[in-house]
C-alpha positions as CSV (number, residue, x, y, z in Angstrom):
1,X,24.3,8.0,0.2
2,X,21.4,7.7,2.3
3,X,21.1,7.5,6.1
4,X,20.5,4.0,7.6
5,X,18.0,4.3,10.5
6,X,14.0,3.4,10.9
7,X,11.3,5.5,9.6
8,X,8.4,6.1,12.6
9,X,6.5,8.5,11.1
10,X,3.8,9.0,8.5
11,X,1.6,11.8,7.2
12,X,-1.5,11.6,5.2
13,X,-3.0,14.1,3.2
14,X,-6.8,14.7,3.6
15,X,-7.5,18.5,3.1
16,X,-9.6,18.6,0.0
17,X,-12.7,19.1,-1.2
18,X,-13.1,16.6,-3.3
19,X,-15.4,18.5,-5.5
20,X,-14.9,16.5,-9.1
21,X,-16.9,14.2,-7.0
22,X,-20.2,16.0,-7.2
23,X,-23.1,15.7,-5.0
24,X,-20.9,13.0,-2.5
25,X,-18.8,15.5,-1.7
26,X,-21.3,18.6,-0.9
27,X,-21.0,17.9,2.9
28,X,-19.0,15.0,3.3
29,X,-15.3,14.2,3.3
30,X,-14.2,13.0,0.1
31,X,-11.7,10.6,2.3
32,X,-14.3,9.0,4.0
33,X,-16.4,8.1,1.4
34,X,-17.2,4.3,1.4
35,X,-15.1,2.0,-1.1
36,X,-14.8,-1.6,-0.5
37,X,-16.8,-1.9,2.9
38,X,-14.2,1.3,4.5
39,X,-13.4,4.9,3.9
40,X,-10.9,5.8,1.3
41,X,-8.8,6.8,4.2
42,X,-8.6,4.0,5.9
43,X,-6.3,2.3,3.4
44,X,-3.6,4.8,3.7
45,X,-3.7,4.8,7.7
46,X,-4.0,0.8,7.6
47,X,-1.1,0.6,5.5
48,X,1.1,2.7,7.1
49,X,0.1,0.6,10.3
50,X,1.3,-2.6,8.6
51,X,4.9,-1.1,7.8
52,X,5.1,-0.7,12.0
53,X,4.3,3.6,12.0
54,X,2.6,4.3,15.1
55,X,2.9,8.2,14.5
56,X,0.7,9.3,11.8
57,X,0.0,13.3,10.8
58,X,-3.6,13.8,9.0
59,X,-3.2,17.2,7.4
60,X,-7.3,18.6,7.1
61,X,-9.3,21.0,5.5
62,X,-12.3,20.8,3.8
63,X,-14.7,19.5,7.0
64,X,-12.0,18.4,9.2
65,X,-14.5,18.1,12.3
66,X,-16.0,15.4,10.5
67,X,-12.6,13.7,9.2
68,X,-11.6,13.7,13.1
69,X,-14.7,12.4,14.8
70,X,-14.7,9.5,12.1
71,X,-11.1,8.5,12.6
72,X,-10.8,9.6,16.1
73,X,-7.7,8.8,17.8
74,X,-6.3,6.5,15.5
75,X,-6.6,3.5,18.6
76,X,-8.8,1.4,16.3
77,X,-6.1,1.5,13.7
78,X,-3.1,1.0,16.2
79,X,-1.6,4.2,15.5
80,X,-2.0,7.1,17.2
81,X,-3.4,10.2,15.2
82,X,-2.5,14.0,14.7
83,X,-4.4,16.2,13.3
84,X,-2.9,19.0,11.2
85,X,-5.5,21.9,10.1
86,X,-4.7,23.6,6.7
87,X,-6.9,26.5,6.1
88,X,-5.9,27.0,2.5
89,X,-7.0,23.5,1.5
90,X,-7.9,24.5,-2.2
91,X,-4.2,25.0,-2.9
92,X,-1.7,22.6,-3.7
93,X,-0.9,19.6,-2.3
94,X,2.5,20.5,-1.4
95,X,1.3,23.3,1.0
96,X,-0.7,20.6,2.7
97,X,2.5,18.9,3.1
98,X,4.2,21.9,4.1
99,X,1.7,22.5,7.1
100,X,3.3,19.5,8.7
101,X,6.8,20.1,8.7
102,X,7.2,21.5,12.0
103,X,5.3,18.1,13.4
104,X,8.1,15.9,11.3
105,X,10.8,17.8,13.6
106,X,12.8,16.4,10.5
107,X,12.6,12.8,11.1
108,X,12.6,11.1,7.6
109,X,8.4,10.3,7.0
110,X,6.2,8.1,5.0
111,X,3.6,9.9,2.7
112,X,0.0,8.8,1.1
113,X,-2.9,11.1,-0.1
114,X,-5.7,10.6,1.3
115,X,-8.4,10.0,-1.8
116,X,-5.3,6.9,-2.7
117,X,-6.2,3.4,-2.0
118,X,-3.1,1.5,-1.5
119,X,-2.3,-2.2,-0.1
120,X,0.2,-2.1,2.2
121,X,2.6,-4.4,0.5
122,X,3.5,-0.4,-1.2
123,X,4.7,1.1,1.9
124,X,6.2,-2.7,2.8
125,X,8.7,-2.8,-0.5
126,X,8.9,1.1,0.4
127,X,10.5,0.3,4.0
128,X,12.1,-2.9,2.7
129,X,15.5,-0.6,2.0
130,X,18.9,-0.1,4.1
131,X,19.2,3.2,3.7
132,X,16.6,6.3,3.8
133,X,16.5,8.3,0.9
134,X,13.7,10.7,-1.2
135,X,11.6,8.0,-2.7
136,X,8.3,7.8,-4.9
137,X,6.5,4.4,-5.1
138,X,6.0,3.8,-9.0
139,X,4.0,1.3,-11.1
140,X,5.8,0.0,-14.2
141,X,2.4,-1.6,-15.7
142,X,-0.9,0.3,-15.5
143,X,-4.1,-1.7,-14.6
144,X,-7.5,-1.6,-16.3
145,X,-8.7,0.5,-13.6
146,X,-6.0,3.5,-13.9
147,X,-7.2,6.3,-15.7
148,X,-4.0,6.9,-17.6
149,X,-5.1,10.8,-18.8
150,X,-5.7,11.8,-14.9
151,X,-2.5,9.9,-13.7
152,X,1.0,11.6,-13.1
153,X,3.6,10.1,-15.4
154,X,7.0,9.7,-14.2
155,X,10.1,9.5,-16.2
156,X,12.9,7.0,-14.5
157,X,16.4,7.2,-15.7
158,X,18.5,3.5,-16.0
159,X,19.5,4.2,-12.4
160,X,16.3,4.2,-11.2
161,X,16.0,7.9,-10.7
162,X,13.2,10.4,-11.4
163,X,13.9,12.2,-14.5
164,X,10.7,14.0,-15.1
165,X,7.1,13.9,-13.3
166,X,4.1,15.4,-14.7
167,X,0.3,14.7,-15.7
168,X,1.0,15.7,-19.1
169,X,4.9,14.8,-20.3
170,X,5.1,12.9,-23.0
171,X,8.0,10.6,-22.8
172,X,7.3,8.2,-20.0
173,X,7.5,4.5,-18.4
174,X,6.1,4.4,-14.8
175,X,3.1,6.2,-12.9
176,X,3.4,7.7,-9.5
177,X,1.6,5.8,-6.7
178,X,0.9,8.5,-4.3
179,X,3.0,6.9,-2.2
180,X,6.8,8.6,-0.9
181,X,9.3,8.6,1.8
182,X,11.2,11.6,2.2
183,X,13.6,13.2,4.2
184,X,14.4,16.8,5.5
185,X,16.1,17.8,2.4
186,X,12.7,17.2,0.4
187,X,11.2,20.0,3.3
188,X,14.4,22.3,3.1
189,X,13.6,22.4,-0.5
190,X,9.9,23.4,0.3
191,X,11.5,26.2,2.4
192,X,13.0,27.6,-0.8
193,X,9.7,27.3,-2.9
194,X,6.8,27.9,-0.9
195,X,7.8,31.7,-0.5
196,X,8.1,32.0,-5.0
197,X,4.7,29.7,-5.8
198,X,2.5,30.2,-2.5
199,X,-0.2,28.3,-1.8
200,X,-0.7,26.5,-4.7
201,X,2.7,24.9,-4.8
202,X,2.3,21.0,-5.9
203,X,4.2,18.3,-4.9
204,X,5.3,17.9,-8.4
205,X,7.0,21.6,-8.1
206,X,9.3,20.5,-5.6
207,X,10.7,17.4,-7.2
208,X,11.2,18.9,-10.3
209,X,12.9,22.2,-8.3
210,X,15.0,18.9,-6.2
211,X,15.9,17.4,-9.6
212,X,17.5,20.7,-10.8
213,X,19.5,21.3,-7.6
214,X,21.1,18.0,-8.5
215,X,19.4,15.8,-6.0
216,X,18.2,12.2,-6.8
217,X,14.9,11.6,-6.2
218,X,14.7,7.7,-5.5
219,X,11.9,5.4,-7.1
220,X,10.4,2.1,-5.5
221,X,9.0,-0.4,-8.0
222,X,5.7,-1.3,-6.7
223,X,4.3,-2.9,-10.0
224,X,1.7,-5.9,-9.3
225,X,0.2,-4.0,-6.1
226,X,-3.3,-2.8,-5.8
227,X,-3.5,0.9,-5.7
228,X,-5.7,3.6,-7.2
229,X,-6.3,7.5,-6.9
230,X,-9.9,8.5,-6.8
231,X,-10.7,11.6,-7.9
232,X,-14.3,10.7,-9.9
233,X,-17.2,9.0,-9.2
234,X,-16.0,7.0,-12.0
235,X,-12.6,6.3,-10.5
236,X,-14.7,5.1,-7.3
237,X,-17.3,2.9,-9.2
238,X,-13.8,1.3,-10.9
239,X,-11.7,0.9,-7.4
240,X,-15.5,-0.7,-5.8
241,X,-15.3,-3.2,-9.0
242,X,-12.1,-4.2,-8.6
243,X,-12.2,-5.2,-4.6
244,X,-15.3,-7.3,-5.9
């Protein structure tokens, strides 16, 4: 059973250094890199926006200085912004994440990456539930513009459940978005793991470690909405093509 009450909070992931991305990367944000007339950022923040989150954690790294004089205070988005500072930004994502569970104070929180353009009808169908649980966004049917080798494949069970997650399992039917809500259990588990894999924990690590402890780990169907991970300059040349 999940808890029925309103989810306020969001955190974006920005700490990277982007550098599969080359010479575009070599002293500038990979997140604020232009795709579609904004920064790559700026769809995360803006969808979170439209799903009514004013409170909205950005966990830096790699030139954070930069990252915050860009965004600022998040007033042009209509959110207010905190910034997060994660000086071992070359590890996983999941330590990233971890550096802003304090700031979460175990409120239940909306999650995006950073380098993940996303519309916000994903964090829309995300919110569109009665009850708060650990969720992933997934996509049931791959676009042209996917790059299905780099993607993270995620196994769903009949109930709807996450039964394996991985760039490179086999047997699978949905990719993960980027997008997630979680609660404090999904951060009490971190607080078991981080100690064992250290910095290089990935947010992958913890579901699977979740699964095991015999926790369901939720999944939205977002199929049909525009999203896409960047993480070459192909991937960016393919998300500019499709926003025309």
């Amino acid at each position: 059973m999940g808890i029925s009450y309103e989810v306020k909070k969001g955190i974006i992931l920005a700490a990277g250094d982007g550098s599969r991305l080359g010479y575009q990367t070599a002293d500038y944000p990979k997140v604020l890199l232009s795709a579609g007339g904004k920064g790559l950022v700026n769809y995360a923040i803006e969808a979170l926006a439209a799903a009514g989150i004013r409170e909205v954690a950005i966990v830096t790294g790699y030139l954070s200085d930069k990252v915050k004089a860009v965004l600022g205070s998040g007033d042009d988005f209509g959110v207010r912004l905190h910034y997060i500072f994660n000086p071992d930004y070359l590890g996983g994502n999941a330590f990233s994440l971890y550096q802003a569970k304090e700031w979460t104070e175990g409120d239940p929180v909306v999650l995006c990456m950073g380098d993940h353009m996303v519309e916000p009808n994903i964090t829309g169908r995300l919110l569109d539930r009665q009850t708060i649980n650990d969720v992933l966004c997934v996509d049931y049917a791959p676009a042209g513009h996917h790059c299905i080798d780099e993607a993270t494949k995620v196994n769903i069970d009949d109930g709807g459940g996450i039964r394996e997650i991985g760039k490179d399992i086999v047997d699978w039917n949905a990719l993960d978005t980027g997008v997630f809500l979680l609660t404090g259990n999904f951060f009490a588990t971190m607080d078991e793991l981080v100690p064992r894999l250290g910095i290089d924990i990935e947010i992958n690590d913890v579901i699977r470690f979740f699964i095991r402890r015999g926790n369901h780990f939720y999944t939205c169907d977002v199929s049909g909405c525009f999203w896409v991970d960047v993480d070459t300059e192909q991937d960016l040349r393919n998300a500019v093509g499709e926003l025309g």
